[in-house]
mmCIF file of the N, C-alpha and C atoms, coordinates in Angstrom:
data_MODEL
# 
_entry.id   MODEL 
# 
loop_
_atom_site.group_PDB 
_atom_site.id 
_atom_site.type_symbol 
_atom_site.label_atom_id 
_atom_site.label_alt_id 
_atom_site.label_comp_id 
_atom_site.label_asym_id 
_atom_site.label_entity_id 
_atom_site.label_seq_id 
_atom_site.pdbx_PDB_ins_code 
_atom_site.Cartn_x 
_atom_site.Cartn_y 
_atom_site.Cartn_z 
_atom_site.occupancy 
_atom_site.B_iso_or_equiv 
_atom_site.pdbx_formal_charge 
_atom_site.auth_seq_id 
_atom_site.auth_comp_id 
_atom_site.auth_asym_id 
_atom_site.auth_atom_id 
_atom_site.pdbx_PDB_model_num 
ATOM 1   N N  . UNK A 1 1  ? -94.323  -20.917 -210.746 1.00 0.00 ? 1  UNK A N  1 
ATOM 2   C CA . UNK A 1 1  ? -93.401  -20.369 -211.725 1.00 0.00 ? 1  UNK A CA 1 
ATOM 3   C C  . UNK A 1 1  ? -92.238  -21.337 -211.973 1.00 0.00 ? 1  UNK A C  1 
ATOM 4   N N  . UNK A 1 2  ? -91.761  -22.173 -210.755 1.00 0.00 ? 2  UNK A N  1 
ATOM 5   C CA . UNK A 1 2  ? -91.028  -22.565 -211.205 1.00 0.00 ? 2  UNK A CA 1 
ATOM 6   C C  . UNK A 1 2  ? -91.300  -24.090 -211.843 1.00 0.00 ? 2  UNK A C  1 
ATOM 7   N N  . UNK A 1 3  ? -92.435  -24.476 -211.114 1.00 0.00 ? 3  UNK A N  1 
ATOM 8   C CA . UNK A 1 3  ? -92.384  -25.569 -212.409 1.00 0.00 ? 3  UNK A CA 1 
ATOM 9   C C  . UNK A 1 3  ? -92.797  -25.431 -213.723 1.00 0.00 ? 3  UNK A C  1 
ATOM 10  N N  . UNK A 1 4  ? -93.224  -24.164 -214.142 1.00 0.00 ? 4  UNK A N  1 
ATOM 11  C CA . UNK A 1 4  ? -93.776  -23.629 -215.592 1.00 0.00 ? 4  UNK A CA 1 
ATOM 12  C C  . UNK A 1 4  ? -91.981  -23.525 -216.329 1.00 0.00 ? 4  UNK A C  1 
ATOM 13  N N  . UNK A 1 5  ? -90.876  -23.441 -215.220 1.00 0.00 ? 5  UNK A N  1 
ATOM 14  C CA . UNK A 1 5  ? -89.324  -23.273 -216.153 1.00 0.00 ? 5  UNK A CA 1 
ATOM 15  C C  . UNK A 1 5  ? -89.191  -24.708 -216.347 1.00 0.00 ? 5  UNK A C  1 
ATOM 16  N N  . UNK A 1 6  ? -89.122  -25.487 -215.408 1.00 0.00 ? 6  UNK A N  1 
ATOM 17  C CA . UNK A 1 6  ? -88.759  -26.811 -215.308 1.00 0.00 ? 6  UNK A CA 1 
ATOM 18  C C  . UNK A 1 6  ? -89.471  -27.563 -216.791 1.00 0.00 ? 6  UNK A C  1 
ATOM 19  N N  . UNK A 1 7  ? -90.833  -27.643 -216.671 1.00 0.00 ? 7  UNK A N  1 
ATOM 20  C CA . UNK A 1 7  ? -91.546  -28.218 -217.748 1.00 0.00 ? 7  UNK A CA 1 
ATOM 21  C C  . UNK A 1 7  ? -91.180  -27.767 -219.193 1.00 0.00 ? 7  UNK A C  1 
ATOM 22  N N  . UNK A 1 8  ? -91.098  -26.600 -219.400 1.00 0.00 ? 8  UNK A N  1 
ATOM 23  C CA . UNK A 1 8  ? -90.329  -25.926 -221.061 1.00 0.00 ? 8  UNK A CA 1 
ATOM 24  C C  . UNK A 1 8  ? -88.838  -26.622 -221.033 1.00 0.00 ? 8  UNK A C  1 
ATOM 25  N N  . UNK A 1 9  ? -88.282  -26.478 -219.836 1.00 0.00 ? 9  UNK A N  1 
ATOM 26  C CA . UNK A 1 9  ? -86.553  -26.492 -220.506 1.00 0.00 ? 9  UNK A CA 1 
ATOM 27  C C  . UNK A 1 9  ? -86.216  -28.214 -220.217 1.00 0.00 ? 9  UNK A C  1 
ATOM 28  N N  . UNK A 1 10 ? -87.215  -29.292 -220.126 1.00 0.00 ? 10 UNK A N  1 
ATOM 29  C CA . UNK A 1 10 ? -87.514  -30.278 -219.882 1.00 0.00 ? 10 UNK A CA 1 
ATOM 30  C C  . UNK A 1 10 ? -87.617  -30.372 -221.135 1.00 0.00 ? 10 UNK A C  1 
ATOM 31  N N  . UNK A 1 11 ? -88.604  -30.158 -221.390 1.00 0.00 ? 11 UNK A N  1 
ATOM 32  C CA . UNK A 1 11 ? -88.881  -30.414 -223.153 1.00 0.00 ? 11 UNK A CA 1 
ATOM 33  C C  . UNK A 1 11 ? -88.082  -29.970 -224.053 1.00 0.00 ? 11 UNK A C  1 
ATOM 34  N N  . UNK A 1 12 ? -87.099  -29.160 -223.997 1.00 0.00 ? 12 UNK A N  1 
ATOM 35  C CA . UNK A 1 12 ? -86.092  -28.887 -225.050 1.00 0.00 ? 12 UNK A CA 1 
ATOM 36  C C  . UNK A 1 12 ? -84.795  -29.418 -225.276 1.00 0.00 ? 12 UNK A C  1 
ATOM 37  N N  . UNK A 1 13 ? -84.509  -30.200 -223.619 1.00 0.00 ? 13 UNK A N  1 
ATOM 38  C CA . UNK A 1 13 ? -83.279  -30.853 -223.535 1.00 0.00 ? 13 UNK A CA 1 
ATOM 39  C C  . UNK A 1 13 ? -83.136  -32.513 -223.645 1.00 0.00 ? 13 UNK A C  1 
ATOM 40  N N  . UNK A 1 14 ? -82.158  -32.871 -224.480 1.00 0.00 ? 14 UNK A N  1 
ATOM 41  C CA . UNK A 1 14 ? -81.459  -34.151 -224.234 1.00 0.00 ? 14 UNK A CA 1 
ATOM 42  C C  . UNK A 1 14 ? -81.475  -34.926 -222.853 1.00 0.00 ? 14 UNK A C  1 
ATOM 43  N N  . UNK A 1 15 ? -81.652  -34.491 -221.803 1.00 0.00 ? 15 UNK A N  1 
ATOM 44  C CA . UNK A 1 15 ? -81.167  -35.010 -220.594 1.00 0.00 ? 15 UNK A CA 1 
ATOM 45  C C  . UNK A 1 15 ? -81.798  -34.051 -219.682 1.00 0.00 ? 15 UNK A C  1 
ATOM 46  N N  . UNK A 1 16 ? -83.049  -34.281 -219.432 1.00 0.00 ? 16 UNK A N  1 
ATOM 47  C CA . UNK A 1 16 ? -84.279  -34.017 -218.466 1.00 0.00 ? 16 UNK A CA 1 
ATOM 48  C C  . UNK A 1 16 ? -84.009  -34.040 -216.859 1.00 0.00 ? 16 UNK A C  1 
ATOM 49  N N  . UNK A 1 17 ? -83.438  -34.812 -217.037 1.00 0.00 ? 17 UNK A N  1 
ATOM 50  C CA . UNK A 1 17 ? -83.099  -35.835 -215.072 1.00 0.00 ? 17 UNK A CA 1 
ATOM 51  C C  . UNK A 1 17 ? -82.281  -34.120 -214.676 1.00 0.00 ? 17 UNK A C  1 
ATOM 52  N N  . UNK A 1 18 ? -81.270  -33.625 -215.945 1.00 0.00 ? 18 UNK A N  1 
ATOM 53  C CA . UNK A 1 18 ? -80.286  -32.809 -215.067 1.00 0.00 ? 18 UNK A CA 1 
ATOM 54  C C  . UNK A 1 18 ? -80.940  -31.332 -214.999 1.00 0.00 ? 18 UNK A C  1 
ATOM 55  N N  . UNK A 1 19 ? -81.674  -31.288 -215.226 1.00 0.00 ? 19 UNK A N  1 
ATOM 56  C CA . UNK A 1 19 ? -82.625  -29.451 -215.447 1.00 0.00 ? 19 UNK A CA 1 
ATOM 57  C C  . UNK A 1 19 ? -82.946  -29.465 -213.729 1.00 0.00 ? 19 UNK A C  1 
ATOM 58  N N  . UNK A 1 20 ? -82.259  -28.497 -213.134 1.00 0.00 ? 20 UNK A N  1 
ATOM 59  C CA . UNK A 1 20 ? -82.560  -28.159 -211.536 1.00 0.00 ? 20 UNK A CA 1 
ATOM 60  C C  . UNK A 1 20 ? -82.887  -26.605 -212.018 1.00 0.00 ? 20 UNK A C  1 
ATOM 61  N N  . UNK A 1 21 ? -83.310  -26.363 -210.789 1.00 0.00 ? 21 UNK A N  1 
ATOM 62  C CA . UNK A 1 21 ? -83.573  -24.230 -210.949 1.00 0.00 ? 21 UNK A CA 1 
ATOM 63  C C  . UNK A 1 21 ? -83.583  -24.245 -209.459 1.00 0.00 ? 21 UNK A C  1 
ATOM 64  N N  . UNK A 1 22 ? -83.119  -23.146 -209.512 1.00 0.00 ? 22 UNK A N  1 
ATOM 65  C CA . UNK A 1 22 ? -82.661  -22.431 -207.783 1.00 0.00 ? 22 UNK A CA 1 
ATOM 66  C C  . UNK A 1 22 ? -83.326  -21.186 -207.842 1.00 0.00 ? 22 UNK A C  1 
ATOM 67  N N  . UNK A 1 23 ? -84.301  -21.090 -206.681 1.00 0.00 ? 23 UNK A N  1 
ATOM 68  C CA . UNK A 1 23 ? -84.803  -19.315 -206.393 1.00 0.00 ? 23 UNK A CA 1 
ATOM 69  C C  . UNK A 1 23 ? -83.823  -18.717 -205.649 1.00 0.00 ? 23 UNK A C  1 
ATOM 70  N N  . UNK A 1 24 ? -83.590  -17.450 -206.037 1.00 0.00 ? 24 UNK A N  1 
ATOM 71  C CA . UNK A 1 24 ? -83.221  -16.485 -205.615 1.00 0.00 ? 24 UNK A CA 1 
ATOM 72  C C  . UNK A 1 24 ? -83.705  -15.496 -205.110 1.00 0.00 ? 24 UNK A C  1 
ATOM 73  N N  . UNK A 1 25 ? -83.604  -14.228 -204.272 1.00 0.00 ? 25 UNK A N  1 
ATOM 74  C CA . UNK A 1 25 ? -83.921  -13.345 -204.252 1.00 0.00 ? 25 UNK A CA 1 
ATOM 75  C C  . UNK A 1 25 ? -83.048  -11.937 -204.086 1.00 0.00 ? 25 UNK A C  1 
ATOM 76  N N  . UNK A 1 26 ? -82.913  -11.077 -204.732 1.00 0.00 ? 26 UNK A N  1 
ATOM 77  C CA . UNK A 1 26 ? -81.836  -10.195 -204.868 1.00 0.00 ? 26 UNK A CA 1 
ATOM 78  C C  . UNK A 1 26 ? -82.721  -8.776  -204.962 1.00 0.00 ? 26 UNK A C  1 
ATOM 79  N N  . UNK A 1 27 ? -81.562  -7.768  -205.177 1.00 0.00 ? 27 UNK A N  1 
ATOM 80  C CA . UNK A 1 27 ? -81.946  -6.635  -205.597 1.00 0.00 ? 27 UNK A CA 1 
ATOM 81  C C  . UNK A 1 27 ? -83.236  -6.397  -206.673 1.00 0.00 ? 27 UNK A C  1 
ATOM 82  N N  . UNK A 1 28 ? -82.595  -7.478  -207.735 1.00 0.00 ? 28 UNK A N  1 
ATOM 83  C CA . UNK A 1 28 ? -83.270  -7.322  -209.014 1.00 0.00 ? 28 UNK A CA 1 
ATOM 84  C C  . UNK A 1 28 ? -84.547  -7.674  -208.977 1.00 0.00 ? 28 UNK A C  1 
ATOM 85  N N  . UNK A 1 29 ? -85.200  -8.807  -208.262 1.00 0.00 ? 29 UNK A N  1 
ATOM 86  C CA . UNK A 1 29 ? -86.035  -9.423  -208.086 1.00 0.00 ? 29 UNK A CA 1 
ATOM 87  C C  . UNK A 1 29 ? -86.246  -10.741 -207.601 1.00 0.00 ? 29 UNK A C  1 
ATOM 88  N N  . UNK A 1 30 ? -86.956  -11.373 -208.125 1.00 0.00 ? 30 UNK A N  1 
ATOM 89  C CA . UNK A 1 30 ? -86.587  -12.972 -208.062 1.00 0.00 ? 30 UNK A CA 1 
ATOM 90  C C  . UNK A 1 30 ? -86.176  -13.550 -209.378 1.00 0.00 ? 30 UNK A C  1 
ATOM 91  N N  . UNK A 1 31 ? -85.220  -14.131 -209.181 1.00 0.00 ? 31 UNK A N  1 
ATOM 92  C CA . UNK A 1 31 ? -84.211  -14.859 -209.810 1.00 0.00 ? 31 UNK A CA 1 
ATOM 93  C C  . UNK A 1 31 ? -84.616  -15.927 -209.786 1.00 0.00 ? 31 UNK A C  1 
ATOM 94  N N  . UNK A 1 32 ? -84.387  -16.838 -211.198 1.00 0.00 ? 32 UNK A N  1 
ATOM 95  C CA . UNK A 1 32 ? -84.920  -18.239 -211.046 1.00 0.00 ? 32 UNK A CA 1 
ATOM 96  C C  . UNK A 1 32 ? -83.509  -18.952 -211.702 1.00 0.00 ? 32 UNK A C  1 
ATOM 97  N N  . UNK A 1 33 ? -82.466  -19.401 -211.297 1.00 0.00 ? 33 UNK A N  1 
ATOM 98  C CA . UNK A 1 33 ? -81.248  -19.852 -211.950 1.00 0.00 ? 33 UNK A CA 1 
ATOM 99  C C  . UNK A 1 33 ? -81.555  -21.162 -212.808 1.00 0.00 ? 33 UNK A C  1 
ATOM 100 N N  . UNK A 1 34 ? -81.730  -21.163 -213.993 1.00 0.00 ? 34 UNK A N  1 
ATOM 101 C CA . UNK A 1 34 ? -82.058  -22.531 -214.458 1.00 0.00 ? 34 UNK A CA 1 
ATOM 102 C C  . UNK A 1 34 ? -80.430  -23.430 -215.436 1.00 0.00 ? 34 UNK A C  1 
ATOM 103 N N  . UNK A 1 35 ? -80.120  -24.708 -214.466 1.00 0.00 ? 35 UNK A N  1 
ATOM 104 C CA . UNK A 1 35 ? -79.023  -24.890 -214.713 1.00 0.00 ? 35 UNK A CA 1 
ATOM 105 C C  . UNK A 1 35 ? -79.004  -26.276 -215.695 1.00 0.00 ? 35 UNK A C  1 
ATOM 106 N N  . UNK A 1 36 ? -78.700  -26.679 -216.524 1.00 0.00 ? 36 UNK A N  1 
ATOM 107 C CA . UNK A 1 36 ? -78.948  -27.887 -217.506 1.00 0.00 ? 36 UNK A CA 1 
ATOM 108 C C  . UNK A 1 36 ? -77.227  -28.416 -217.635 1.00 0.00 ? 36 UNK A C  1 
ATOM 109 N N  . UNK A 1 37 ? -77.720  -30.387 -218.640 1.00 0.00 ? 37 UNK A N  1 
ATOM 110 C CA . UNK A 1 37 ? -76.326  -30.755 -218.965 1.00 0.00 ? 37 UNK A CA 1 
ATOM 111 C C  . UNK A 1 37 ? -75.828  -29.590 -219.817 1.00 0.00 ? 37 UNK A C  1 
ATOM 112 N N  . UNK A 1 38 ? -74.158  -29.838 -219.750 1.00 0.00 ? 38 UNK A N  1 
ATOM 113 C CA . UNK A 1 38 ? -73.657  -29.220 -220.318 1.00 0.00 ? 38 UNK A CA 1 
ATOM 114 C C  . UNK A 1 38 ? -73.841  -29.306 -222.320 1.00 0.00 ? 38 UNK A C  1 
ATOM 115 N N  . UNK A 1 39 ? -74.348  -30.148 -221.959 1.00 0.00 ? 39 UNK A N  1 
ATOM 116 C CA . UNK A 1 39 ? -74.531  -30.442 -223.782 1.00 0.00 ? 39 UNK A CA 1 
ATOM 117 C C  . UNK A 1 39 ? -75.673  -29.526 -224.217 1.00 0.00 ? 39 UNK A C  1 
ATOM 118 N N  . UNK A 1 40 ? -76.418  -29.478 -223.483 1.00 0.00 ? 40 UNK A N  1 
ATOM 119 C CA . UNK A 1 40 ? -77.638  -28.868 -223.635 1.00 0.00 ? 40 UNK A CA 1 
ATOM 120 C C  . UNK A 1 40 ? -77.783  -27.561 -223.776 1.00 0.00 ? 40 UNK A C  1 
ATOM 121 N N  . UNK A 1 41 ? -76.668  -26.521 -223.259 1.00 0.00 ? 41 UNK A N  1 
ATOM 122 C CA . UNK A 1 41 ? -77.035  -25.407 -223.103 1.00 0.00 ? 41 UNK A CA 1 
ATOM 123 C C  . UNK A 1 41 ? -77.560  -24.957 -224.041 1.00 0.00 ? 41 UNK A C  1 
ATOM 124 N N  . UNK A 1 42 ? -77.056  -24.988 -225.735 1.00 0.00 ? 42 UNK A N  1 
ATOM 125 C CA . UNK A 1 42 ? -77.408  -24.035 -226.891 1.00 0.00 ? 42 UNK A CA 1 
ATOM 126 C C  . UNK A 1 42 ? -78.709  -24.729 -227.007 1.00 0.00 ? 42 UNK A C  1 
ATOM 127 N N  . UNK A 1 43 ? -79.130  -25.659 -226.773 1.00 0.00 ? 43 UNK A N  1 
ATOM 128 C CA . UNK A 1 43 ? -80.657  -25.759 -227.297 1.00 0.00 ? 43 UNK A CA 1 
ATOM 129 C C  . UNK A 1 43 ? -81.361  -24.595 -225.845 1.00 0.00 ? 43 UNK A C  1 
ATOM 130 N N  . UNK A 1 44 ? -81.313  -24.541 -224.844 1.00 0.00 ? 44 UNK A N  1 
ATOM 131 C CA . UNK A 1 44 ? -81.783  -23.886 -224.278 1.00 0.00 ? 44 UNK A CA 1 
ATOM 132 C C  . UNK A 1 44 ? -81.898  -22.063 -224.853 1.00 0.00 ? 44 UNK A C  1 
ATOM 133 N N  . UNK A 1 45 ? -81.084  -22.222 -225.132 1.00 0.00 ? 45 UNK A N  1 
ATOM 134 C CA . UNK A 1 45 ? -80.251  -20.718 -225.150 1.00 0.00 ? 45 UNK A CA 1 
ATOM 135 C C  . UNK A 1 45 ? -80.914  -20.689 -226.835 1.00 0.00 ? 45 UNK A C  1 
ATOM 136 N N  . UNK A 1 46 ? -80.534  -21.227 -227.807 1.00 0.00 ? 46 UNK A N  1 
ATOM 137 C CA . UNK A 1 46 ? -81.231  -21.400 -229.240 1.00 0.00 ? 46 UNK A CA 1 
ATOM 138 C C  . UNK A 1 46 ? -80.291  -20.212 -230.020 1.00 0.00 ? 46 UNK A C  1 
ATOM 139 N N  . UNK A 1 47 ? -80.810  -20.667 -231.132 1.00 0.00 ? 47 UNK A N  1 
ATOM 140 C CA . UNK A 1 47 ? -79.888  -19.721 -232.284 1.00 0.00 ? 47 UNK A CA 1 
ATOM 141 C C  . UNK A 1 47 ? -80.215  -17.975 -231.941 1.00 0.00 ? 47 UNK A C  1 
ATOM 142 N N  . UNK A 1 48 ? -79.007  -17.424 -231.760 1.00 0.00 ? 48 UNK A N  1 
ATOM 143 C CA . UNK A 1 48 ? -79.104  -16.117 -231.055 1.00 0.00 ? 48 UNK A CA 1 
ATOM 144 C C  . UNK A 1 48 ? -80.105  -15.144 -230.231 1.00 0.00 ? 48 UNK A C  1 
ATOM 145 N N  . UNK A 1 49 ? -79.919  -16.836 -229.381 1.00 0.00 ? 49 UNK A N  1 
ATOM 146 C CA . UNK A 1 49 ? -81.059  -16.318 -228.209 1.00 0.00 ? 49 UNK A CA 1 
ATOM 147 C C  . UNK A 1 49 ? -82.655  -16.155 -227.987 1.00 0.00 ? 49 UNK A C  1 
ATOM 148 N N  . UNK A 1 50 ? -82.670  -16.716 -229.159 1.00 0.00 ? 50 UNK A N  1 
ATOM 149 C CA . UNK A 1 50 ? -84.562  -16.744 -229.268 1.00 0.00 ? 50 UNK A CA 1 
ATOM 150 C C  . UNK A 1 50 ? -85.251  -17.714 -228.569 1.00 0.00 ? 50 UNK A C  1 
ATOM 151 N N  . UNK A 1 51 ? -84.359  -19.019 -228.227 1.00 0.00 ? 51 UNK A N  1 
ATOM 152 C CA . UNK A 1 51 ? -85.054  -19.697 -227.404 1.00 0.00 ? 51 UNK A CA 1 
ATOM 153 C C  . UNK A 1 51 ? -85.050  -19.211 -225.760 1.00 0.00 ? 51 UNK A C  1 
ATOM 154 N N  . UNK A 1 52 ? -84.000  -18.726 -225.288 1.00 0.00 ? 52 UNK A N  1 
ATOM 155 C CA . UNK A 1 52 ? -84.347  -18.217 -223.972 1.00 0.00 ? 52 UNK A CA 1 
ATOM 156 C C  . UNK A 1 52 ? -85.447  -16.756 -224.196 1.00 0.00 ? 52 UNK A C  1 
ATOM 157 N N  . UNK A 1 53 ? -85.064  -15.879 -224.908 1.00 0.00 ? 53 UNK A N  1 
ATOM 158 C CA . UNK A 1 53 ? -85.667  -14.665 -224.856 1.00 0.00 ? 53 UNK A CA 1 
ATOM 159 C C  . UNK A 1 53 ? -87.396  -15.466 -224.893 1.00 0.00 ? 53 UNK A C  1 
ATOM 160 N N  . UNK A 1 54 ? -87.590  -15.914 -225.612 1.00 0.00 ? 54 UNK A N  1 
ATOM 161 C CA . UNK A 1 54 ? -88.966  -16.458 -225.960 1.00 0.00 ? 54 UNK A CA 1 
ATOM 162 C C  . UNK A 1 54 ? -89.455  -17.159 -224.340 1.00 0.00 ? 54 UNK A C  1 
ATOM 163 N N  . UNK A 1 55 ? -88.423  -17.954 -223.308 1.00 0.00 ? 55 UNK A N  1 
ATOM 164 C CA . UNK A 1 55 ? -88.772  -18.727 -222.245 1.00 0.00 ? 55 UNK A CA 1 
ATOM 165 C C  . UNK A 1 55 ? -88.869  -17.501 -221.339 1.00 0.00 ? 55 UNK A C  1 
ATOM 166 N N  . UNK A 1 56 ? -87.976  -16.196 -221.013 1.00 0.00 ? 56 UNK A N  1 
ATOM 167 C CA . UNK A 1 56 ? -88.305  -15.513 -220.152 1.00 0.00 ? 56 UNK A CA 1 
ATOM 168 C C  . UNK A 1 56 ? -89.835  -14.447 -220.719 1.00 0.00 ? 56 UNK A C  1 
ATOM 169 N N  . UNK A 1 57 ? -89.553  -14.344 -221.647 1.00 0.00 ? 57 UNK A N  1 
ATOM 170 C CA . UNK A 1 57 ? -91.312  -13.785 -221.958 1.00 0.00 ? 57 UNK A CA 1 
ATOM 171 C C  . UNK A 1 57 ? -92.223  -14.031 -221.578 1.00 0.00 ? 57 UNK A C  1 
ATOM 172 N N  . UNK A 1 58 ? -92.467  -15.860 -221.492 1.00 0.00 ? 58 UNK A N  1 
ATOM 173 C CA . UNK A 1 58 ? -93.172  -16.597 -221.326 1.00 0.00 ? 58 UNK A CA 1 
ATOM 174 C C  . UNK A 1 58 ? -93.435  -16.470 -219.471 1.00 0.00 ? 58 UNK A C  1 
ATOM 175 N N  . UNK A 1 59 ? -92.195  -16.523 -218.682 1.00 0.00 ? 59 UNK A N  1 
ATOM 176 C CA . UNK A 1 59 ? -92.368  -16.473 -217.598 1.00 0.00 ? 59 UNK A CA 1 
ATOM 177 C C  . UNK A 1 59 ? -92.572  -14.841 -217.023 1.00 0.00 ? 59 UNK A C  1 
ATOM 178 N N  . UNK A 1 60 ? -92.143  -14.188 -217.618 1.00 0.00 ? 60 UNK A N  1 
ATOM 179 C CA . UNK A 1 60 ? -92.527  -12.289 -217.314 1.00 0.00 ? 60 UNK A CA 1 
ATOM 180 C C  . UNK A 1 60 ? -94.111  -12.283 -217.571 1.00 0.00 ? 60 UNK A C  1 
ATOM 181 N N  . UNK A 1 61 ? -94.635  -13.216 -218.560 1.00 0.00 ? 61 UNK A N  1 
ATOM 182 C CA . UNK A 1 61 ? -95.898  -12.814 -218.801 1.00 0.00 ? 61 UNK A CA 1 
ATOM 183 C C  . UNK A 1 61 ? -96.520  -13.342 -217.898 1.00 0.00 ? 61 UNK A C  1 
ATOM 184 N N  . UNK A 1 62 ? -96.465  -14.680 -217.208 1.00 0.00 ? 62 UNK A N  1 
ATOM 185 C CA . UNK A 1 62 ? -97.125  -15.492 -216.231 1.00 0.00 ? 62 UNK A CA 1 
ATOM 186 C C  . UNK A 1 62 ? -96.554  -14.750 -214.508 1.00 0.00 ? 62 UNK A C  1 
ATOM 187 N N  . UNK A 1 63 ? -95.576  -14.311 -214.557 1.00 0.00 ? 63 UNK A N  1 
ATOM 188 C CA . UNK A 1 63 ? -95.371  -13.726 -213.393 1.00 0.00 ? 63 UNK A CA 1 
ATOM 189 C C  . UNK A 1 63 ? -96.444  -12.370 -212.955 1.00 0.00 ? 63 UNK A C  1 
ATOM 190 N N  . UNK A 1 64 ? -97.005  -11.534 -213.816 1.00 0.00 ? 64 UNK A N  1 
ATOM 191 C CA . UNK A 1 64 ? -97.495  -10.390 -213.767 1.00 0.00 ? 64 UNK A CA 1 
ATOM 192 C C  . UNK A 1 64 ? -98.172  -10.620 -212.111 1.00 0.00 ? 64 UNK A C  1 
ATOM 193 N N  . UNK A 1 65 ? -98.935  -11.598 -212.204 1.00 0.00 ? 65 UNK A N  1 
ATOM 194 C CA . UNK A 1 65 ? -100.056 -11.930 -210.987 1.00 0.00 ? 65 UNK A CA 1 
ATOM 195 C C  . UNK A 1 65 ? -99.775  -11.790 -209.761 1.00 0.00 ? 65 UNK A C  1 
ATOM 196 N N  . UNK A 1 66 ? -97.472  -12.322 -209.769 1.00 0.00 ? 66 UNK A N  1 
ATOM 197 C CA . UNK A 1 66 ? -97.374  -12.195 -208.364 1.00 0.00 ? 66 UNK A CA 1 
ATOM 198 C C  . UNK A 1 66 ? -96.533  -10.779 -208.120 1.00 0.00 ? 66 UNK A C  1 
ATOM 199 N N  . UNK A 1 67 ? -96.816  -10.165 -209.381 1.00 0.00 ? 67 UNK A N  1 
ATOM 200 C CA . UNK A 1 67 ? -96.254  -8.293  -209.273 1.00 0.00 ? 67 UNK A CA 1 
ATOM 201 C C  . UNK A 1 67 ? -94.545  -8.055  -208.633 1.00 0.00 ? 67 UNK A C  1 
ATOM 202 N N  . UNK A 1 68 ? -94.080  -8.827  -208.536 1.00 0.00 ? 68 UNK A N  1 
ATOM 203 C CA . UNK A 1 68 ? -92.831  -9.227  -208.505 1.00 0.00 ? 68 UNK A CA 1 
ATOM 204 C C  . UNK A 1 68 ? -92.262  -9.433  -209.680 1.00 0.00 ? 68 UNK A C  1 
ATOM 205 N N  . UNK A 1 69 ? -90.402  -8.589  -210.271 1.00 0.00 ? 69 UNK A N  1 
ATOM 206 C CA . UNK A 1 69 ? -90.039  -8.713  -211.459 1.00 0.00 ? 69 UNK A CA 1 
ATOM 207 C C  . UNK A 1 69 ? -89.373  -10.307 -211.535 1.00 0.00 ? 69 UNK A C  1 
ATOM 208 N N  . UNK A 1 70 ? -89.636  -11.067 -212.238 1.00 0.00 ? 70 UNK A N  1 
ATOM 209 C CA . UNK A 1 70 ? -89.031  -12.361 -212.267 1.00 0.00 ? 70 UNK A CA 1 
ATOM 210 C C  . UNK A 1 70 ? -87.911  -12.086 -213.442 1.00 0.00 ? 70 UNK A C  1 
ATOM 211 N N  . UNK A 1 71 ? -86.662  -13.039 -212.728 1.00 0.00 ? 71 UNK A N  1 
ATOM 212 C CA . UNK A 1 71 ? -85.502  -13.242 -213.835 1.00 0.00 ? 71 UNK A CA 1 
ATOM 213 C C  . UNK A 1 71 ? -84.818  -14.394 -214.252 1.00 0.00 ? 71 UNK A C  1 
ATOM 214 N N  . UNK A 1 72 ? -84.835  -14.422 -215.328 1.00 0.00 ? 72 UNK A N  1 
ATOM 215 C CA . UNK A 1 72 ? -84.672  -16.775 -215.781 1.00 0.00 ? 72 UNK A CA 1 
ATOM 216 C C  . UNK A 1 72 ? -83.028  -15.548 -215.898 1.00 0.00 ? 72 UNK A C  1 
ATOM 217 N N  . UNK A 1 73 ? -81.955  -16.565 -215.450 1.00 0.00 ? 73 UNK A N  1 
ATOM 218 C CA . UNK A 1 73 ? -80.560  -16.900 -215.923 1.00 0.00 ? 73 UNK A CA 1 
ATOM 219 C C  . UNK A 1 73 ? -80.515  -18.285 -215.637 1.00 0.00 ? 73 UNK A C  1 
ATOM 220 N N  . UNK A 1 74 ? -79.971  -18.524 -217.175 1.00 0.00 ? 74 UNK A N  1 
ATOM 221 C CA . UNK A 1 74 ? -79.287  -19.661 -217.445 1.00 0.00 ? 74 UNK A CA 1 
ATOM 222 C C  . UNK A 1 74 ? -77.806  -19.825 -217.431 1.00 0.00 ? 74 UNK A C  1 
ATOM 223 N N  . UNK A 1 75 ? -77.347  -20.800 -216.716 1.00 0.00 ? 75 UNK A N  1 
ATOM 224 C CA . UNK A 1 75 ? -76.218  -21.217 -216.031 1.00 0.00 ? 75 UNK A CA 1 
ATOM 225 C C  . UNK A 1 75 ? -75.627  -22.624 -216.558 1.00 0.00 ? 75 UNK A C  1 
ATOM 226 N N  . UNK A 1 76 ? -74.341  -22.485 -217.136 1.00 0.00 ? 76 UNK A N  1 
ATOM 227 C CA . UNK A 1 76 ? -73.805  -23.777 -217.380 1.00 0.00 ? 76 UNK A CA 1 
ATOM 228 C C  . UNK A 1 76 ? -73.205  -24.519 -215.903 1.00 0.00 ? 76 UNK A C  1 
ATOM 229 N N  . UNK A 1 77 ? -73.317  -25.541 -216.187 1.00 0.00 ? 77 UNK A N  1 
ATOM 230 C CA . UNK A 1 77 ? -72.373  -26.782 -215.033 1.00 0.00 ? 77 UNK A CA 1 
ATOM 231 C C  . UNK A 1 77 ? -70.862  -26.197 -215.401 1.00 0.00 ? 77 UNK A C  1 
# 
């Protein structure tokens, strides 16, 4: 899962080298913190949110298998 975040938000950003993600585990589920340059955020994030909503879909849909709720937050530097 997490290199399925890494590889998308790789490809959408200016500056590849800085895309890290941190697992979590909380109440909510598992948490995947995906943190980029600061320049980068709105391409991640996209015109009112369609590019993240579209990346956690993507990973809710691929998570089903490990029946665990997965959660992308994106995090500025």
């Amino acid at each position: 899962m997490e290199q399925l975040i890494r590889v998308i938000a790789r490809a959408l950003v200016d500056h590849p080298e800085d895309v890290q993600i941190q697992v979590k585990e909380d109440a909510r589920g598992l948490v995947y913190e995906l943190s980029v340059h600061p320049d980068d955020v709105g391409k991640v994030i996209g015109k009112q949110g369609r590019i993240a909503k579209a990346l956690r879909t993507v990973v809710s849909s691929a998570s089903v298998k490990e029946r665990k709720r997965v959660i992308v937050d994106i995090v500025s530097e």
